[in-house]
N, C-alpha and C positions, 0 to 999 in steps of 0.2 A: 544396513543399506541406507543409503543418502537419496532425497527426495528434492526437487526446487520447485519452490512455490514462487509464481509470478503476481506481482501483484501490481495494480494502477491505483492510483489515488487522485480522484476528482475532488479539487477543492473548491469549497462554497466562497463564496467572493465577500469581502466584507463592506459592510454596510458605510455609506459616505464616500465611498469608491477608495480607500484607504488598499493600499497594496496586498495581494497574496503572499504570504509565507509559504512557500514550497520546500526548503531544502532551511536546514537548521547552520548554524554557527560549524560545525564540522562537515557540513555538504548531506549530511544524512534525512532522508527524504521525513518532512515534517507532516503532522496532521491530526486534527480532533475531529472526531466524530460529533462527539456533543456540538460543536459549533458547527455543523452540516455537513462537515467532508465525509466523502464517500470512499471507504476503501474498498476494492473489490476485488476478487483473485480469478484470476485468469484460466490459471491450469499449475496441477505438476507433473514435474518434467524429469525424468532419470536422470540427465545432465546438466550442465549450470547451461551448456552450447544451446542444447533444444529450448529452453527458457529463453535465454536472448534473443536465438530464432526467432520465436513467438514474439518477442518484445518489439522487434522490427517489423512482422507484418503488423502489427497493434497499432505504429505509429500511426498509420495511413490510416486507418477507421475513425468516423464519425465520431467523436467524443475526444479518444487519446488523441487523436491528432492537435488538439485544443492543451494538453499538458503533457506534452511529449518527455519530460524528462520527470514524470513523476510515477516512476516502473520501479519498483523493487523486486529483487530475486533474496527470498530466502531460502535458509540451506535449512533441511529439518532429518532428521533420523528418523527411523521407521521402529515402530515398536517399544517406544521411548516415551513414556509419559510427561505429562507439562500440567503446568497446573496441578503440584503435588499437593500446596498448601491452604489449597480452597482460594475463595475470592470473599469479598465483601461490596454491597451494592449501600453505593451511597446516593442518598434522596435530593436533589436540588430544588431549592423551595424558591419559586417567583418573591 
């Protein structure tokens, strides 16, 4: 069974007033957390329809309304692990 996860991404504005990156070279919604953006998930949704549903009441609220085209619907399978191969934390030193 197929699961959609809705997601916004509030992006941190860069410094010098230099423009926001939102959407990448292929339109695919762009974002770093380490440089302040905020991803955050909304809900999931047993259909990709109810997710979009959501994405549209979303627009109108305080916040999305501000980055309205930065909503991702992922499609995820239930029961299905991720992150087979461990992860590695790397240090950033000032």
């Amino acid at each position: 069974m197929d699961v959609f996860l809705l997601w916004h991404v509030r992006h941190a504005p860069f410094a010098g007033g230099r423009p926001t990156r939102h959407r990448d070279e292929d339109g695919e919604l762009d974002w770093d957390e380490t440089a302040g953006d905020d991803a955050k998930i909304l809900g999931a949704y047993s259909t990709r329809e109810k997710a979009e549903d959501r994405m549209v009441r979303a627009r109108s609220l305080p916040g999305f309304h501000e980055e309205p085209d930065c909503f991702l619907i992922d499609r995820y399978s239930l029961d299905e692990d991720l992150w087979i191969d461990g992860f590695v934390t790397v240090l950033h030193r000032p």
